[in-house]
mmCIF file of the C-alpha atoms, coordinates in Angstrom:
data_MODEL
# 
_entry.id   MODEL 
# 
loop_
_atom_site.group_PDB 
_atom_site.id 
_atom_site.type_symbol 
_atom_site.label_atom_id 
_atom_site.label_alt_id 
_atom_site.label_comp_id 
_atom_site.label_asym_id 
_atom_site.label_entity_id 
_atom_site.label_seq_id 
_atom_site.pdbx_PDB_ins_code 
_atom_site.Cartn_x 
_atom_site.Cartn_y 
_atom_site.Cartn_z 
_atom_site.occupancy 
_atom_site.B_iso_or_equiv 
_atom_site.pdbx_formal_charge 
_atom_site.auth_seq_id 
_atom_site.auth_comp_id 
_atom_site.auth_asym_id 
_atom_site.auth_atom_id 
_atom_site.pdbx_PDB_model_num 
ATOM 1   C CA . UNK A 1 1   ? 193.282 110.152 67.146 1.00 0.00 ? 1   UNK A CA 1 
ATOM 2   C CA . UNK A 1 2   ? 194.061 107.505 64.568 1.00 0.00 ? 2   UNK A CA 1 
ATOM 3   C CA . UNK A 1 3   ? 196.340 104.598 65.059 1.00 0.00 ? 3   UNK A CA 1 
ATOM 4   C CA . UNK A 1 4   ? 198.785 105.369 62.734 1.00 0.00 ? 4   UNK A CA 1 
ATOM 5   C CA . UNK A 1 5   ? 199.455 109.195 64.284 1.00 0.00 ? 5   UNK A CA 1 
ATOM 6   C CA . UNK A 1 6   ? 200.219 106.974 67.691 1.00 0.00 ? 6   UNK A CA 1 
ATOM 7   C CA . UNK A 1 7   ? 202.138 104.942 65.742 1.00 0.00 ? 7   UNK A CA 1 
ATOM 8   C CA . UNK A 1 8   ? 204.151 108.565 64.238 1.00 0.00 ? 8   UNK A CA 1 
ATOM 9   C CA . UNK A 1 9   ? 204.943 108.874 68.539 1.00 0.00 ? 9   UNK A CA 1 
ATOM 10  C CA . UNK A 1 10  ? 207.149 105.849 68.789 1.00 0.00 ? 10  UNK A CA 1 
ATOM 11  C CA . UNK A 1 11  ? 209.478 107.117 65.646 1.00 0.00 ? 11  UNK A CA 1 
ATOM 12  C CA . UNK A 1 12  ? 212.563 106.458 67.164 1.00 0.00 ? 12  UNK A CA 1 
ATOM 13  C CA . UNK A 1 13  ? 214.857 108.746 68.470 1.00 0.00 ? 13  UNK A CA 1 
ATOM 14  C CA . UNK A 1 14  ? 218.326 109.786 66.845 1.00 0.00 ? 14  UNK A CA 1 
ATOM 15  C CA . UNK A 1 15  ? 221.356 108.559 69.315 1.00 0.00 ? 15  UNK A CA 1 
ATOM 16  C CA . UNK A 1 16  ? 224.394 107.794 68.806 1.00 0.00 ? 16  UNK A CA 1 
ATOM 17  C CA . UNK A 1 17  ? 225.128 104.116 68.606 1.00 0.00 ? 17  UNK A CA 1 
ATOM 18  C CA . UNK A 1 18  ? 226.908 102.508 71.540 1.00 0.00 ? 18  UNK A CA 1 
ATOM 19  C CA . UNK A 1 19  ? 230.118 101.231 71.583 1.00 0.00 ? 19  UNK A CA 1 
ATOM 20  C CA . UNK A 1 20  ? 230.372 97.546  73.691 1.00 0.00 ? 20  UNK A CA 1 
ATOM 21  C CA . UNK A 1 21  ? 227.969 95.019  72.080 1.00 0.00 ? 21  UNK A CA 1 
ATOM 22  C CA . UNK A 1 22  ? 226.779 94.136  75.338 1.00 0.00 ? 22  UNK A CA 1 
ATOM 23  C CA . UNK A 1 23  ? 225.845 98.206  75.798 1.00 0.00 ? 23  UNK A CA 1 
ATOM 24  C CA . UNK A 1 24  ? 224.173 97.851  72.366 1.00 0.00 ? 24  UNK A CA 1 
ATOM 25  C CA . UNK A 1 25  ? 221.907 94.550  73.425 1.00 0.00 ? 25  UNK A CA 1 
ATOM 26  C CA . UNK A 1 26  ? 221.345 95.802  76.631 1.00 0.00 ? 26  UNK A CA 1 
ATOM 27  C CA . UNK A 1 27  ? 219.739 99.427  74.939 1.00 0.00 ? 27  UNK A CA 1 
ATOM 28  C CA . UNK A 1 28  ? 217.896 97.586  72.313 1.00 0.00 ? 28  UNK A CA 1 
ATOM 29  C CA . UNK A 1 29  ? 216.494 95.452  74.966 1.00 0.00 ? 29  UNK A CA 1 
ATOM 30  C CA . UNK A 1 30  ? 215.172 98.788  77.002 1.00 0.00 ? 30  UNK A CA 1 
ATOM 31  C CA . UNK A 1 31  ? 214.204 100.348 73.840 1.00 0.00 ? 31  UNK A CA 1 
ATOM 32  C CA . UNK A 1 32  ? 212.571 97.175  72.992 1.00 0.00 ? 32  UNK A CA 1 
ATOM 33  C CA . UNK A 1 33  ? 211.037 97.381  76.426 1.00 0.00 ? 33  UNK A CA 1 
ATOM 34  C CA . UNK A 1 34  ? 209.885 100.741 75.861 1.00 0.00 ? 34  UNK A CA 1 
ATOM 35  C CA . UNK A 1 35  ? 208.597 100.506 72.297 1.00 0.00 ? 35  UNK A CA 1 
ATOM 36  C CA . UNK A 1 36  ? 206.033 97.229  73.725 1.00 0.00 ? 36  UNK A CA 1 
ATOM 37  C CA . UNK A 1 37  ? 204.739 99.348  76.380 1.00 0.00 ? 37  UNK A CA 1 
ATOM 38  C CA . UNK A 1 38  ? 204.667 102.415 74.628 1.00 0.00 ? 38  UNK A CA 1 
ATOM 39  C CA . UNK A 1 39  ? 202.689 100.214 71.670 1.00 0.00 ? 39  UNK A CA 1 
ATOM 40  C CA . UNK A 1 40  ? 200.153 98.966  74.676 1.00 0.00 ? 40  UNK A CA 1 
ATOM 41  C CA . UNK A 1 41  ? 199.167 102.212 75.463 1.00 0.00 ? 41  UNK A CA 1 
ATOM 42  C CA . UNK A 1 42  ? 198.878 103.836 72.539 1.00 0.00 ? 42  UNK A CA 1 
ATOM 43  C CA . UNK A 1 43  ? 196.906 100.485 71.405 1.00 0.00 ? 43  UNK A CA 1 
ATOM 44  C CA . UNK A 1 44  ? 195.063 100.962 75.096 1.00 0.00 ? 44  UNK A CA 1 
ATOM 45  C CA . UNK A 1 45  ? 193.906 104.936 73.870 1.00 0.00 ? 45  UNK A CA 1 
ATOM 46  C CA . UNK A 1 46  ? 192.742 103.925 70.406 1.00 0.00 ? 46  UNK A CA 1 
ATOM 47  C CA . UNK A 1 47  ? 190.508 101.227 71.830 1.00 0.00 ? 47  UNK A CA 1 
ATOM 48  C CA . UNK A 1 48  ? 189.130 103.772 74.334 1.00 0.00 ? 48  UNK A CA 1 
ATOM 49  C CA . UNK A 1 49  ? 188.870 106.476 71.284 1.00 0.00 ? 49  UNK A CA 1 
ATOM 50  C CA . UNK A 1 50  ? 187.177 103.754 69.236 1.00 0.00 ? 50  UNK A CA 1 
ATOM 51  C CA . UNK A 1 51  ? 184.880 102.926 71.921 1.00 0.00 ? 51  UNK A CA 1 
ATOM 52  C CA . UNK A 1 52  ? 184.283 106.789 72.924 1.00 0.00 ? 52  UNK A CA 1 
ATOM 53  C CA . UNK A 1 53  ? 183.423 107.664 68.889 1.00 0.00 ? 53  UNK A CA 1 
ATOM 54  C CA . UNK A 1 54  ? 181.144 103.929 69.060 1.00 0.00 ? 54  UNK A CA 1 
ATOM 55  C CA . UNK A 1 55  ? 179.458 105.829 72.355 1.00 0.00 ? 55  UNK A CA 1 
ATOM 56  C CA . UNK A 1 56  ? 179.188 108.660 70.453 1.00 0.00 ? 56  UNK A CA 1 
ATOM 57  C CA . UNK A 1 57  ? 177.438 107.392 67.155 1.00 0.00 ? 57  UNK A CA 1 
ATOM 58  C CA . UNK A 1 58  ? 175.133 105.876 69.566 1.00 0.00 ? 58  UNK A CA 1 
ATOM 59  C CA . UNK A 1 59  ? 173.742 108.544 71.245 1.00 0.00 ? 59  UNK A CA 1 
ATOM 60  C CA . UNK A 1 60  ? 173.429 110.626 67.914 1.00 0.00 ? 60  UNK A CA 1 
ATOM 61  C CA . UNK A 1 61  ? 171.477 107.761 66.374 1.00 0.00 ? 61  UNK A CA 1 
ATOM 62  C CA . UNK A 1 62  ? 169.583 106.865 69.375 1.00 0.00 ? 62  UNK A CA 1 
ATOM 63  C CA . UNK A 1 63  ? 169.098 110.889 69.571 1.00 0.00 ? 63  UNK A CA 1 
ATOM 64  C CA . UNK A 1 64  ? 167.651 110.414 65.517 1.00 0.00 ? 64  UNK A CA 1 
ATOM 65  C CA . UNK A 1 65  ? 165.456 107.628 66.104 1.00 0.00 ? 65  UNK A CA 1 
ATOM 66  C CA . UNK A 1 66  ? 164.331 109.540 69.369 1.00 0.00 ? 66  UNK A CA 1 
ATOM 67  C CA . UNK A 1 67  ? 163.737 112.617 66.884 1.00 0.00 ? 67  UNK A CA 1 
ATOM 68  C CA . UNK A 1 68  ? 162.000 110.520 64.126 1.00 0.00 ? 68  UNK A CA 1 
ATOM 69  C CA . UNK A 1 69  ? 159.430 109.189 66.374 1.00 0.00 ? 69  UNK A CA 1 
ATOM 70  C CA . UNK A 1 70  ? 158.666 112.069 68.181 1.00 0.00 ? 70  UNK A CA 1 
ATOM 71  C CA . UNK A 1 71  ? 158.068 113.462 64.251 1.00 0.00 ? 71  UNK A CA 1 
ATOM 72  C CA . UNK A 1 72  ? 156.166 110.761 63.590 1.00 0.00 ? 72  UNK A CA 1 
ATOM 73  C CA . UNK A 1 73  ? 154.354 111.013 66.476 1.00 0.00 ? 73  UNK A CA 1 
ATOM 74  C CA . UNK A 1 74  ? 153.157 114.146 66.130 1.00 0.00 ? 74  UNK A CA 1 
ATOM 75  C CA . UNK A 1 75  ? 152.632 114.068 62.266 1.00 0.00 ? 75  UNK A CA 1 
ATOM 76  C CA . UNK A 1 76  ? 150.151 110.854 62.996 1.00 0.00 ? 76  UNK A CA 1 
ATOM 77  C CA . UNK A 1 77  ? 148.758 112.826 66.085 1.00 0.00 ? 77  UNK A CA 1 
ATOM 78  C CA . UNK A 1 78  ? 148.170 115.662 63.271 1.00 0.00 ? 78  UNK A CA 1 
ATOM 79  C CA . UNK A 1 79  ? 146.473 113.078 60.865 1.00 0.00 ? 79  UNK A CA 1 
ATOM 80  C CA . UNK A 1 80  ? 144.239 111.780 63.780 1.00 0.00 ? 80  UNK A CA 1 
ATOM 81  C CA . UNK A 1 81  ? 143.367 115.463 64.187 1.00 0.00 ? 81  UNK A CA 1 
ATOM 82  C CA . UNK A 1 82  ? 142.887 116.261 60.727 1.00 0.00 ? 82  UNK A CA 1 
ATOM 83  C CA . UNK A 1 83  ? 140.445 112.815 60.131 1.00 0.00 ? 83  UNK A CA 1 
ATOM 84  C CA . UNK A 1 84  ? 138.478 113.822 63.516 1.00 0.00 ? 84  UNK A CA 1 
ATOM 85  C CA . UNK A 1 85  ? 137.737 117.044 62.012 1.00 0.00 ? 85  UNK A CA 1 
ATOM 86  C CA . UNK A 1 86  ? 136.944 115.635 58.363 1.00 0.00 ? 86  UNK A CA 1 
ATOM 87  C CA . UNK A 1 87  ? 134.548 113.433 59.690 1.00 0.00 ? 87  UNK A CA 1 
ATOM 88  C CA . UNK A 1 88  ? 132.871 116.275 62.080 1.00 0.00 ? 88  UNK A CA 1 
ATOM 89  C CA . UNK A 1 89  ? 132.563 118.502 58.707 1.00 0.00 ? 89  UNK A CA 1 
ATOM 90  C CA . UNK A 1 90  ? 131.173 115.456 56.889 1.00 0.00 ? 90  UNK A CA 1 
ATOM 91  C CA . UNK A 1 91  ? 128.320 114.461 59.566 1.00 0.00 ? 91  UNK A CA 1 
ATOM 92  C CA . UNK A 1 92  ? 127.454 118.090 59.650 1.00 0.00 ? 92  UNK A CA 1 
ATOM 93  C CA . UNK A 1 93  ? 127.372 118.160 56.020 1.00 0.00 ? 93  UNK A CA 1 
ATOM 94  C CA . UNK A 1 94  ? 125.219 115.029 56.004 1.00 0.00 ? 94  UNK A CA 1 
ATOM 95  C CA . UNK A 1 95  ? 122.943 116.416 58.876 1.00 0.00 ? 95  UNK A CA 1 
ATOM 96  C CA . UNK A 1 96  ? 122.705 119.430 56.497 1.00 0.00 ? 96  UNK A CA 1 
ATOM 97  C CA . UNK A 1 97  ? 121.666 117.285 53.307 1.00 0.00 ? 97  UNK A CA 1 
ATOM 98  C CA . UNK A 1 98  ? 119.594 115.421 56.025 1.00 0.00 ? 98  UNK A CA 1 
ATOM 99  C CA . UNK A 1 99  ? 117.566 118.270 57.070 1.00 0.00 ? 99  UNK A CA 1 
ATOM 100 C CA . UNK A 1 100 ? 117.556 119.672 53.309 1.00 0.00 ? 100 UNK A CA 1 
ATOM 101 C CA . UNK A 1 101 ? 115.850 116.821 52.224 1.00 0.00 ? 101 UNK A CA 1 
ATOM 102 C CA . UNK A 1 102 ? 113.395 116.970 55.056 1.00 0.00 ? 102 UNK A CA 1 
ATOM 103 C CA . UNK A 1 103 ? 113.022 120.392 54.310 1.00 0.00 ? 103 UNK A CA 1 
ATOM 104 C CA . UNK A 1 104 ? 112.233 119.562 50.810 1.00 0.00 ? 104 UNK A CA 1 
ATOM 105 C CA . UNK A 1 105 ? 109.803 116.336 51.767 1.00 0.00 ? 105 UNK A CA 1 
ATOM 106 C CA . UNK A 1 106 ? 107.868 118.471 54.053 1.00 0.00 ? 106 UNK A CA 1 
ATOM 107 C CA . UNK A 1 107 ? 107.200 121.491 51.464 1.00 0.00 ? 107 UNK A CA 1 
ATOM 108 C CA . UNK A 1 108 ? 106.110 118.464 49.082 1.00 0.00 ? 108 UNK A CA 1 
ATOM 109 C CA . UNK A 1 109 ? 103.858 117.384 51.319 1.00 0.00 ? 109 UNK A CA 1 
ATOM 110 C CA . UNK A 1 110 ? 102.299 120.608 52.474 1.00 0.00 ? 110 UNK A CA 1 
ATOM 111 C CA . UNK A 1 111 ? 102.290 121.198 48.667 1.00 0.00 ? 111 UNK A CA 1 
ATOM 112 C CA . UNK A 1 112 ? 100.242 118.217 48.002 1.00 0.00 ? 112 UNK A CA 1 
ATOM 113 C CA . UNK A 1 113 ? 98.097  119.037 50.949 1.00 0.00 ? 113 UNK A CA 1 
ATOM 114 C CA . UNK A 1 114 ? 97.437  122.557 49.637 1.00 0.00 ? 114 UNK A CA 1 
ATOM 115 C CA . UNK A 1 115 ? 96.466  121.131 45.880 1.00 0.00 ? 115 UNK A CA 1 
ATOM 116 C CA . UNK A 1 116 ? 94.442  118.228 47.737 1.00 0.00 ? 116 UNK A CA 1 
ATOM 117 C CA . UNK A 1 117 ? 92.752  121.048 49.648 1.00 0.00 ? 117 UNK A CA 1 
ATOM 118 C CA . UNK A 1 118 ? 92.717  123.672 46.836 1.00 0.00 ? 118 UNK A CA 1 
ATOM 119 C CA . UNK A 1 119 ? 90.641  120.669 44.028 1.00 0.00 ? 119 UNK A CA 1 
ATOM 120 C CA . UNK A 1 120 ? 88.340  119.661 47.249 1.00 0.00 ? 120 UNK A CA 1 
ATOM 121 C CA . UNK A 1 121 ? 87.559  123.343 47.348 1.00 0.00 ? 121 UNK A CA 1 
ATOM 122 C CA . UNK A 1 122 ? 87.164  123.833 43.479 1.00 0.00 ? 122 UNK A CA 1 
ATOM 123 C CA . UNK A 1 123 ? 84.937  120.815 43.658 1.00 0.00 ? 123 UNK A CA 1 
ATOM 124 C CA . UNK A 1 124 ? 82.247  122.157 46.444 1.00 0.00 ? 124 UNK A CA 1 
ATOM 125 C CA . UNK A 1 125 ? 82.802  125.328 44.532 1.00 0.00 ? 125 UNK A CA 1 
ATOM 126 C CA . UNK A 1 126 ? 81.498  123.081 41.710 1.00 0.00 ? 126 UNK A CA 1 
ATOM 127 C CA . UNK A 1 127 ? 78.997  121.707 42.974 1.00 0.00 ? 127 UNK A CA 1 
ATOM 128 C CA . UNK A 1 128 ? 77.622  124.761 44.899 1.00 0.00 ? 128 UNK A CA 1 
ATOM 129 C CA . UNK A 1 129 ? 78.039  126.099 41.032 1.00 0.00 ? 129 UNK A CA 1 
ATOM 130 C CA . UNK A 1 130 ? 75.547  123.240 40.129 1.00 0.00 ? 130 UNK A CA 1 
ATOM 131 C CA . UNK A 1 131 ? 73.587  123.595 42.745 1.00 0.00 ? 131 UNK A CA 1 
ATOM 132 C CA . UNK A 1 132 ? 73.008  127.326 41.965 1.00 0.00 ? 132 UNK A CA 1 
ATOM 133 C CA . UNK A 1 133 ? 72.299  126.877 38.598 1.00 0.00 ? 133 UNK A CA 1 
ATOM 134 C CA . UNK A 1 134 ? 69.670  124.102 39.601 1.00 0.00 ? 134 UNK A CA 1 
ATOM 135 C CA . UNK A 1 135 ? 68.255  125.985 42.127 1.00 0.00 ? 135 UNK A CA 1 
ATOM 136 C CA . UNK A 1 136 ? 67.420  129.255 40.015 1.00 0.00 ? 136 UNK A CA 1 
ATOM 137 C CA . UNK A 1 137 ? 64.852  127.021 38.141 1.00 0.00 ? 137 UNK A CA 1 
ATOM 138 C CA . UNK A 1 138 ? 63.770  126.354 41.005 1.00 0.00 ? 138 UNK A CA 1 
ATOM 139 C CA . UNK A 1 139 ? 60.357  127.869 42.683 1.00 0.00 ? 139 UNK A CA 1 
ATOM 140 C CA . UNK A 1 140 ? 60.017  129.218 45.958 1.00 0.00 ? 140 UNK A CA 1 
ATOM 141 C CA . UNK A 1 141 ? 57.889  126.959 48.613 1.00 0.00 ? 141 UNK A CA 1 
ATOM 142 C CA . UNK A 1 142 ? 54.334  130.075 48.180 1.00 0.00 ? 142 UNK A CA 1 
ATOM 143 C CA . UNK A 1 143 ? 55.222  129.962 44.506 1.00 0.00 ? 143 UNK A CA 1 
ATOM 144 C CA . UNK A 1 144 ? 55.461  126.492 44.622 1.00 0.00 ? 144 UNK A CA 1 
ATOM 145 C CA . UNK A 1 145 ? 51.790  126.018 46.295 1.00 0.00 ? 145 UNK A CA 1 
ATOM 146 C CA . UNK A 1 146 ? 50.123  128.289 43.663 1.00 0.00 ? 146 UNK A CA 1 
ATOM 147 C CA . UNK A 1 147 ? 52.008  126.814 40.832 1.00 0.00 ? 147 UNK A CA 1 
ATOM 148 C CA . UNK A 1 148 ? 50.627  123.434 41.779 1.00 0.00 ? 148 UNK A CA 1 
ATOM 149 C CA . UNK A 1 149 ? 47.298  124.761 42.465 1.00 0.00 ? 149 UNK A CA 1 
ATOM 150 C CA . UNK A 1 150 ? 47.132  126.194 39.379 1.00 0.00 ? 150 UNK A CA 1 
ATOM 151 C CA . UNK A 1 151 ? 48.657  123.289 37.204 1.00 0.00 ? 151 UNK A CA 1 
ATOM 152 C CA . UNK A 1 152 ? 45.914  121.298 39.363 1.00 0.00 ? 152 UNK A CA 1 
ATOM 153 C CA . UNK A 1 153 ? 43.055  123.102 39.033 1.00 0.00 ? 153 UNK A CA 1 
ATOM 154 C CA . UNK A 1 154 ? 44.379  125.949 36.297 1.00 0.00 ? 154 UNK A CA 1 
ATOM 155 C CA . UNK A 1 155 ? 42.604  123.701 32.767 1.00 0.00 ? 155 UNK A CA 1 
ATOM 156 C CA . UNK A 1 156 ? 39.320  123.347 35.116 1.00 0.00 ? 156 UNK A CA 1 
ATOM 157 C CA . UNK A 1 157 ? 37.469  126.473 34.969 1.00 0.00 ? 157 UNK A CA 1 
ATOM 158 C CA . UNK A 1 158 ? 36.504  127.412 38.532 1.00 0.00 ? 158 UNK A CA 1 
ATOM 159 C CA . UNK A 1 159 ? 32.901  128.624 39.374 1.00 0.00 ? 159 UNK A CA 1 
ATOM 160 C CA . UNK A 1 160 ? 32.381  131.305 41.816 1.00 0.00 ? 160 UNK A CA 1 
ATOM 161 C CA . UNK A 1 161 ? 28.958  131.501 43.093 1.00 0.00 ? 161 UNK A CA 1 
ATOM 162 C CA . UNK A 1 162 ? 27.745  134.900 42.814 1.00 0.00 ? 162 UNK A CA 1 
# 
């Protein structure tokens, strides 16, 4: 309640005015009386409404600032969360390019291994190639024995005895 509707309360009542002077100062003195201690407690029940609505607006704030952090709270608790899981997705997704790339250095390798294996197999290939075609002018070791023989002693005519 405001001040000014206790204030309305002390309006004074209508009476009819007395007649001895004495009666008069003596009812303005108890009205007097009256209106002080009627003033005191209506100034009394404003101070404890003003201190009731202070009360108030301090549990509703404190009950705000109560709500606020608990938000807060709870929307950083949701960042954490959300960074923990970003950076679980991102170390997988680096194990992943990890191993990809591992993946990738290994086939290069075995690649290279296969075309190091495939030319040293063209090459014996080659030179068996060579070989062959060397050997097939070759002679045969009986062949060989009568060839010399015959190089050897073929110009010199032989005599048989009879």
């Amino acid at each position: 309640m405001s001040l000014s509707r206790h204030l309305l309360r002390l309006a004074p009542t209508e009476s009819t005015p007395p007649r001895n002077p004495k009666e008069g100062n003596r009812q303005l003195a108890l009205l007097r009386r009256d209106y002080g201690r009627q003033l005191k407690q209506i100034r009394k029940e404003y101070i404890n409404e003003m201190e009731l609505q202070r009360i108030e607006k301090l549990r509703k704030d404190t009950a705000r600032k109560e709500a606020l952090r608990i938000a807060n709270e709870e929307r950083t608790l949701a960042k954490d969360a959300k960074k923990k899981a970003e950076a679980i997705e991102r170390q997988a997704a680096e194990q992943e390019f990890r191993q990809m790339l591992q993946m990738e250095e290994r086939e290069e390798k075995l690649e290279h291994w296969r075309m190091r294996e495939k030319k040293i197999e063209e090459q014996k290939k080659e030179k068996k190639e060579i070989l062959h075609r060397q050997s097939s002018k070759w002679i045969d070791e009986p062949d060989l024995v009568k060839r010399a023989m015959n190089n050897a002693f073929g110009n010199l005519p032989l005599s048989y005895p009879k």
